[in-house]
C-alpha positions as CSV (number, residue, x, y, z in Angstrom):
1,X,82.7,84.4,62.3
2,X,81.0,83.2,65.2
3,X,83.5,83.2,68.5
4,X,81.5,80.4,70.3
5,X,82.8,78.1,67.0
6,X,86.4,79.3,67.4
7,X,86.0,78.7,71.5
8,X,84.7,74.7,70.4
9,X,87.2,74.4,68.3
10,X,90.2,75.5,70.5
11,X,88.5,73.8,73.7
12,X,89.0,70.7,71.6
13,X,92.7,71.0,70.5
14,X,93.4,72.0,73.9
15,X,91.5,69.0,75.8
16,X,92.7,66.7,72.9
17,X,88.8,65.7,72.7
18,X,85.8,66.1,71.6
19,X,84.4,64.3,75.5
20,X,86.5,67.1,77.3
21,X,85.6,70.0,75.6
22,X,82.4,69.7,75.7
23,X,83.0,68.4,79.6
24,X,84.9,71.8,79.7
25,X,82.1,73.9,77.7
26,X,79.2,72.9,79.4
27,X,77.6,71.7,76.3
28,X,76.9,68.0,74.5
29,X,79.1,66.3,72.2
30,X,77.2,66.8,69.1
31,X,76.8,70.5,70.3
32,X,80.9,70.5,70.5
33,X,81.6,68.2,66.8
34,X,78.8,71.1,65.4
35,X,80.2,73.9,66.0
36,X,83.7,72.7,64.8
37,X,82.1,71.7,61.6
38,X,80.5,75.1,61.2
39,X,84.2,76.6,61.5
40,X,85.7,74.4,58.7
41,X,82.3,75.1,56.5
42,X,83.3,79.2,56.9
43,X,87.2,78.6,56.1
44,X,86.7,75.8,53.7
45,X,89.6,73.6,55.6
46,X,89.8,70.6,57.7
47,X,90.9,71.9,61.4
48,X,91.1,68.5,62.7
49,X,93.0,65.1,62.3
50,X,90.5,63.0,63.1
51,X,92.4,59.8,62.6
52,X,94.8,61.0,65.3
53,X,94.6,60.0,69.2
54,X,94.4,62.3,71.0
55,X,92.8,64.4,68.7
56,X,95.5,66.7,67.1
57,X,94.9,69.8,64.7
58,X,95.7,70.2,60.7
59,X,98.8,72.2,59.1
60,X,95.8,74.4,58.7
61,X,94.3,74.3,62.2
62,X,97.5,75.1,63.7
63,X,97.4,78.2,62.1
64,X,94.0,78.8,63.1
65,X,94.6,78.0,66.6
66,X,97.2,80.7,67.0
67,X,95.3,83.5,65.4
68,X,92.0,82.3,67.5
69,X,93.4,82.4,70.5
70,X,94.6,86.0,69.6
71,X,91.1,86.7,68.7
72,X,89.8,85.7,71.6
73,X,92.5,87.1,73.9
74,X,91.8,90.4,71.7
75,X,88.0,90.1,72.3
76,X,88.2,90.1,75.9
77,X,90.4,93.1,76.3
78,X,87.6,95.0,74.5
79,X,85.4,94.0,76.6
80,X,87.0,94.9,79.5
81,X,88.0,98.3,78.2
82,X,84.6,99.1,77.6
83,X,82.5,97.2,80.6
84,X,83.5,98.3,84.1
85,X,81.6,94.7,84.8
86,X,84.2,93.0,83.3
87,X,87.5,91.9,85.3
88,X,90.4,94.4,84.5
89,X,93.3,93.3,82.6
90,X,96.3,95.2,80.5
91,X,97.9,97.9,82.6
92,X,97.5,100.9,85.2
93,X,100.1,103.4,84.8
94,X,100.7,104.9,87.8
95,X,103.0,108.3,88.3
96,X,103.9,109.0,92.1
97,X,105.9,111.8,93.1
98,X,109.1,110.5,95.6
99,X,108.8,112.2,98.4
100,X,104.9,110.7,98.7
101,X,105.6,107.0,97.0
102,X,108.1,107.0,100.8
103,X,104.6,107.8,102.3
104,X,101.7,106.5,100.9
105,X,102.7,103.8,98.0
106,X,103.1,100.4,99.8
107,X,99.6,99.4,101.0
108,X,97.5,100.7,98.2
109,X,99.5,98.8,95.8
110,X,99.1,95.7,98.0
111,X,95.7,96.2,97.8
112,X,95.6,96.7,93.7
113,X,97.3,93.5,93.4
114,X,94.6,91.5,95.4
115,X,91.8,93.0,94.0
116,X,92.6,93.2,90.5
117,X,95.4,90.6,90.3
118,X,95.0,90.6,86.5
119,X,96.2,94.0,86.3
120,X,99.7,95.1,85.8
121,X,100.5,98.2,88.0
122,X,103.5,100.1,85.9
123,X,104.8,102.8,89.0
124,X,106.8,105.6,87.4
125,X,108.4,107.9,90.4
126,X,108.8,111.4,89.1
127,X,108.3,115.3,90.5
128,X,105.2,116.3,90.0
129,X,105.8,118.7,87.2
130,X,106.6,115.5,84.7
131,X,104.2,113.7,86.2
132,X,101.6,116.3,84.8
133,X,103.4,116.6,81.6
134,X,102.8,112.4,81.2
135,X,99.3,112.7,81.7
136,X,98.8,115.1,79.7
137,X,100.2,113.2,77.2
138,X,98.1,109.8,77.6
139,X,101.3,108.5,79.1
140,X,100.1,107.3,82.5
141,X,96.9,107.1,83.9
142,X,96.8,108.8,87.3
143,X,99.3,110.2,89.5
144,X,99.6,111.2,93.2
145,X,101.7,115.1,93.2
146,X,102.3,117.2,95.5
147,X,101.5,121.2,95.5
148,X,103.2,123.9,97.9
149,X,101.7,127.0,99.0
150,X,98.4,126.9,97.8
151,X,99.0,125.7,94.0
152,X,96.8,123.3,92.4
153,X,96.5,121.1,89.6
154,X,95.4,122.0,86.2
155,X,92.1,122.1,85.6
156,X,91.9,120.5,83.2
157,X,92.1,117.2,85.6
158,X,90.0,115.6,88.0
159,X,91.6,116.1,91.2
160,X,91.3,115.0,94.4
161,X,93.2,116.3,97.5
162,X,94.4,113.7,99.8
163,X,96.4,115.3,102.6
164,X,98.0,118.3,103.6
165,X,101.9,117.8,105.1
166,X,103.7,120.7,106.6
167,X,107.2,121.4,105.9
168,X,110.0,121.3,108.4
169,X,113.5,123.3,107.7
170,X,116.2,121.2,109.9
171,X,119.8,121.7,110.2
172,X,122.7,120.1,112.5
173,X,123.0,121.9,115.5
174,X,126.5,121.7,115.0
175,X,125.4,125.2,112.7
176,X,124.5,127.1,115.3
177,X,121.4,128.2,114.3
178,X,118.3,129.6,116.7
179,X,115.3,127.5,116.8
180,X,113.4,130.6,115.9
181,X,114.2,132.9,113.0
182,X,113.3,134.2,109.7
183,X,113.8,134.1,106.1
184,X,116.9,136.7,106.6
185,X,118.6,134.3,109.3
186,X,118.7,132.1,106.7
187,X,121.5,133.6,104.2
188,X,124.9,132.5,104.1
189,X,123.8,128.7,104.4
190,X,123.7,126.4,101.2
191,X,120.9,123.8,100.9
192,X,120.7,119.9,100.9
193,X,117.5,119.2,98.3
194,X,116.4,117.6,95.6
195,X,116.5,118.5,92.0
196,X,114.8,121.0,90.0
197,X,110.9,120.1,89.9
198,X,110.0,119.2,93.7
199,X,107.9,121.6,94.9
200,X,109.3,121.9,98.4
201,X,112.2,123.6,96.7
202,X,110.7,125.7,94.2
203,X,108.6,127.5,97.6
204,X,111.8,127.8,99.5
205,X,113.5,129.2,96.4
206,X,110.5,131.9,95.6
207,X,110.7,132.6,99.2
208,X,114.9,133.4,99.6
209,X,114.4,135.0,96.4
210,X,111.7,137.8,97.6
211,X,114.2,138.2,100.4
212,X,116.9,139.0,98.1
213,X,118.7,136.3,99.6
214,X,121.0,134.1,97.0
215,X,120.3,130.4,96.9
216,X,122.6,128.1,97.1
217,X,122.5,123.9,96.6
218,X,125.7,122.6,97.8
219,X,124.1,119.3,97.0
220,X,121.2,118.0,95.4
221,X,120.3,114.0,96.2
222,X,116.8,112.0,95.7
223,X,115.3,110.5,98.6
224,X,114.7,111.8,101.8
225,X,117.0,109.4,104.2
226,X,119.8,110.2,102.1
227,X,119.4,114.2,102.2
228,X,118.7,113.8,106.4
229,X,121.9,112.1,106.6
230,X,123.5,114.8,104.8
231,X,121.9,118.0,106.5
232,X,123.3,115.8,110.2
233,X,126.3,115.6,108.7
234,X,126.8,119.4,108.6
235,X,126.3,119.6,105.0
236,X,123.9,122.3,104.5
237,X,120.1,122.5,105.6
238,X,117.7,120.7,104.3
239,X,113.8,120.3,103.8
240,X,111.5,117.2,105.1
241,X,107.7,116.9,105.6
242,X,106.9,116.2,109.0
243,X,105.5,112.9,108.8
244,X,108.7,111.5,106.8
245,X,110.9,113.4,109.7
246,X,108.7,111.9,112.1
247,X,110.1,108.3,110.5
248,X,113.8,109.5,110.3
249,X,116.3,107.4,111.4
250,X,117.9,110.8,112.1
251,X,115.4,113.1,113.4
252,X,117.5,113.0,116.7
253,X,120.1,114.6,115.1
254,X,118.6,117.1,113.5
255,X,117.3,120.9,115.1
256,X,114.0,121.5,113.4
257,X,114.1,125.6,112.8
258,X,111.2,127.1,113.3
259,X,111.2,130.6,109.9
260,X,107.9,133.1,111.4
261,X,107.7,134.0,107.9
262,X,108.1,130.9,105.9
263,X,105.9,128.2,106.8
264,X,105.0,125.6,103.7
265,X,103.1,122.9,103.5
266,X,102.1,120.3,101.0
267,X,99.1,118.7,99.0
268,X,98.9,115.7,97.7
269,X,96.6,115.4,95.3
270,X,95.2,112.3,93.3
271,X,94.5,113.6,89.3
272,X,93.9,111.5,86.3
273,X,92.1,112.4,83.4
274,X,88.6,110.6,82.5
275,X,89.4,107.0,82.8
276,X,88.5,104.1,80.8
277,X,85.4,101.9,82.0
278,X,88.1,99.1,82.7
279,X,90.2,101.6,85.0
280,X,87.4,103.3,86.8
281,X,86.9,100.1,89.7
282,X,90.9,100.1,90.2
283,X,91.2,103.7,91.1
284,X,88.1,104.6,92.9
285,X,90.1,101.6,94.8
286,X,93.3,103.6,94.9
287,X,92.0,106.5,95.9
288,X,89.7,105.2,99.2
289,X,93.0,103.1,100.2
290,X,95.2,106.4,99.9
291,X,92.1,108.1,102.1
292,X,92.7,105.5,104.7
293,X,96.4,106.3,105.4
294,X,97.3,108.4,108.7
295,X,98.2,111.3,106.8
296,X,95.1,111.7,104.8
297,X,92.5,114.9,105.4
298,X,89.0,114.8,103.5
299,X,89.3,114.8,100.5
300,X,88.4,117.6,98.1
301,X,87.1,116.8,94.9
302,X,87.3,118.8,91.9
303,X,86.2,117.5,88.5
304,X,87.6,119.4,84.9
């Protein structure tokens, strides 16, 4: 079947003419009434009412309307999942882990949306452990985690590193606390953090636990404003990067605590796997917008 027929034909039950289709085409008249006819010759039907004005498709050219337009709708996905030249449409699935979407999220995404506006952007927030786990399973395409203390991503990815954030411990100074301690001045206190899977908590955890001190979550919340107002609140101490304590509503309630020998910091990295032509253009986007934010370091890239 030739697709330039099908397009003539659904041009013309669209403009209700054969005039405005081929207006709408580019092409002449008899080019238009042609390539119509060639459509019926292949199928062996009528496609057209010609007795009707405006002109008005068969019983059987409804049907063929539908599935053409299908076709064609089909046809130019496929090309765009195969051509990078091609506008990209369907979706990018994007994984973001929470502490970073608070971050770095908002303009990039703007920026997506105006460049590519026929691209859906599907955001799924996550720790960065899952977020792997998705991409490993062709469930998202790319995802911005975060590593503590020197981990990396698998290497299987391609990975980029995008910034490098250290870790503040804060408590209310309602505590007691010295500004200056270490890992040992730490027992006896529960925690304020977020579940199982951030990485901030799994490097305090390693680190109480080589100290052979217990640890103890009094209370586990997601999002950092929420765990701030907590920590000020008395309720245990909690864990913040420095740029989203720098934001804080509360930071001027907090006592940042300086630990000699416990002093994290984390990576963001940008990983995906090899992309699809049709998503190459959107994230090379994605990743210079995330380059551009305050935060950002130069990046290290490291291909699988």
């Amino acid at each position: 079947m030739n697709t330039h027929d099908l397009t003539a034909f659904i041009a013309v039950v669209d403009a209700g003419s054969i005039v405005q289709a081929a207006n709408r085409l580019h092409l002449t008249q008899p080019a238009v009434t042609r390539r119509v006819q060639s459509l019926e010759a292949l199928l062996g039907v009528e496609l057209l009412d010609r007795q009707s004005k405006p002109l008005r498709p068969s019983s059987a050219g409804r049907e063929v309307y539908a599935k053409g337009r299908q076709l064609l709708r089909a046809e130019s996905e496929l090309m765009a999942a195969v051509n990078p030249a091609v506008e990209p449409e369907g979706e990018l699935r994007l994984g973001m882990a929470p502490y970073l979407a608070d971050m770095m999220l908002a303009t990039p995404v703007d920026r997506l949306r105006e460049a590519f506006p026929r691209l859906a952007l599907r955001i799924q927030t996550s720790w960065s452990p899952t977020l792997t786990a998705s991409l490993e399973g062709d469930q998202l395409d790319a995802a911005v985690v975060g590593y503590a203390n020197g981990a990396t991503p698998p290497a299987s990815f391609i990975a980029t590193s995008l910034a490098s954030q250290p870790i503040r411990i804060v408590a209310a100074p309602s505590l007691g606390l010295p500004a200056k301690l270490d890992v040992r001045g730490l027992a006896g206190f529960s925690w304020v953090l977020s579940q199982s899977g951030c990485g901030m908590r799994s490097a305090l955890r390693s680190a109480l636990g080589i100290a052979g001190i217990p640890f103890d979550v009094t209370v586990e919340a997601t999002g950092s404003e929420l765990q701030l107002s907590l920590v000020a609140r008395g309720a245990g101490l909690g864990m913040v990067t420095a740029e989203l304590l720098e934001r804080s509503a509360y930071r001027h309630r907090l006592k940042v605590l300086t630990v000699a020998d416990f002093r994290p910091e984390i990576v963001a990295w940008l990983v995906h796997r090899p992309l699809p032509p049709r998503l190459v253009a959107p994230v090379a986007l994605l990743l210079e917008e995330l380059q551009k934010l305050p935060m950002a370091r130069p990046a290290k890239k490291r291909r699988a």
